[in-house]
N, C-alpha and C positions, 0 to 999 in steps of 0.2 A: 396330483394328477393321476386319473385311474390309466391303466397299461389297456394298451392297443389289444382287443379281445382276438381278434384275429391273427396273433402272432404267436406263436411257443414259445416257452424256452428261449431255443436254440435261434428266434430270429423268424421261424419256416412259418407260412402263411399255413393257415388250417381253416377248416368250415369248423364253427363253433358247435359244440353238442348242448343241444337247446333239450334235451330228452329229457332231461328233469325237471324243467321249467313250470310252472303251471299254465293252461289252457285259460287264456280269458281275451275276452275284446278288446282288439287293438285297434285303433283308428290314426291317419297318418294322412294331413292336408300338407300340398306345397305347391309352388307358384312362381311360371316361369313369366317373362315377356316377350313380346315379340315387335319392335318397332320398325315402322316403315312410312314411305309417302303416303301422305294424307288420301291422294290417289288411289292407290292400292288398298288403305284401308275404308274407302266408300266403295269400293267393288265388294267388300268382305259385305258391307252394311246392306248394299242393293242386291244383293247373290247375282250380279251380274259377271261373275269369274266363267271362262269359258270354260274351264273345266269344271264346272259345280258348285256346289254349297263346299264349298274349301270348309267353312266350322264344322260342317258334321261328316265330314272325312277324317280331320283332325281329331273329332273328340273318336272317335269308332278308332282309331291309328295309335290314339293316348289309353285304350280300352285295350287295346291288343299290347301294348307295349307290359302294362301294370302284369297281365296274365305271364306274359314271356320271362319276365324281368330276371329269373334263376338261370335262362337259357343266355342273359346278355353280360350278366354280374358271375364272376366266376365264384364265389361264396355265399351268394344270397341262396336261403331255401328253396324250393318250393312251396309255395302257400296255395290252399284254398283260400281266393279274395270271397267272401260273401258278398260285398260292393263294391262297384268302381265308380265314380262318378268325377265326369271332365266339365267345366265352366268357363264361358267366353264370356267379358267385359271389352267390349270398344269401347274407348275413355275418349273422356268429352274434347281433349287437345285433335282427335283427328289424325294421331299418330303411335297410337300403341293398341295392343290385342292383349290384356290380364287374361291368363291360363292359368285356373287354380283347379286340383284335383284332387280327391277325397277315396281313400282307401280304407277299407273293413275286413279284418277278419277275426276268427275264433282260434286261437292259435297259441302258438309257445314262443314265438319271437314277434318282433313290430313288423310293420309295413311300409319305414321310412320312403325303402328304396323302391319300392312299386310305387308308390305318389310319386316322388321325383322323375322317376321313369317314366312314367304314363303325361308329364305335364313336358318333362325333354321331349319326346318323340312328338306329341301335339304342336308343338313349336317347330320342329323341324318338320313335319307336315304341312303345317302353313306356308313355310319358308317353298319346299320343293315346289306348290302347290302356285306359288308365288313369284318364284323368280323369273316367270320370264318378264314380266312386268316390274318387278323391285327387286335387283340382286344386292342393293346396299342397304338391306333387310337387317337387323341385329337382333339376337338372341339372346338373353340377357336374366338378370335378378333370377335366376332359379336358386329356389331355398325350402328347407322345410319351414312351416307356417307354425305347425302344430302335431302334436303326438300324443296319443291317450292310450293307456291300457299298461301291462305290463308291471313288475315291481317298480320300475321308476314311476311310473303315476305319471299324469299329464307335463307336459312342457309344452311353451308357447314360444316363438318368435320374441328378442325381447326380455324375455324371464334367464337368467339364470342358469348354469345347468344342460 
């Protein structure tokens, strides 16, 4: 088992020096859920929420999150994303919202934690966005999906590694 990159030595957490890394495309898909009454979720389907299109608040709130994510993660870099892009699935049961999110950039580390950020904060968008009509709302299954770029090479959900 390889050592926890973010730890010295001595134990003390450090931001990793990526400075020598090489510069290439990294891409970083993951996917949270959000389940609720059937109810709540045909309001999402009709855009009849009195606050708004709740999805493209959500994905614009999952857009902002990805950018932020070095501002919310106390080790994560700063990254220029090249791409952010957020995706809503209503699933055919009438009771869950599929949030998966896809992150890009040209860089010297992944983009694990801006995917999983950008697809949390979509979720708990939905949720705020939501509860006065569904507060027994669950947030659920967040995972990375997928990862490309980088010396490790691609991982999938699933694979190994």
């Amino acid at each position: 088992m390889s050592k926890l990159s973010h730890l010295d030595a001595s134990g003390a957490a450090h931001m990793v020096d990526v400075g020598g890394k090489s510069v290439s495309e990294r891409v970083a898909v993951a996917s949270a859920t959000v389940s609720m009454l059937p109810e709540t979720l045909q309001l999402l389907r009709d855009g009849g929420h009195k606050k708004g299109d709740v999805l493209a608040v959500a994905r614009v709130a999952g857009i902002q999150a990805a950018k932020k994510c070095s501002d919310l993660i106390p080790l994560c870099h700063p990254l220029m994303l090249t791409a952010i892009s957020i995706e809503f699935e209503l699933d055919a049961s009438d009771t869950q919202v599929l949030i998966t999110g896809r992150c890009k950039v040209a860089g010297q580390t992944g983009v694990e934690m801006e995917a999983l950020t950008a697809v949390s904060v979509a979720a708990l968008t939905i949720y705020d966005m939501c509860k006065a009509v569904d507060r027994g709302m669950v947030i659920g299954g967040l995972r990375l999906l997928e990862k490309q770029g980088g010396k490790s090479g691609t991982w999938r959900a699933g694979e190994p590694g």
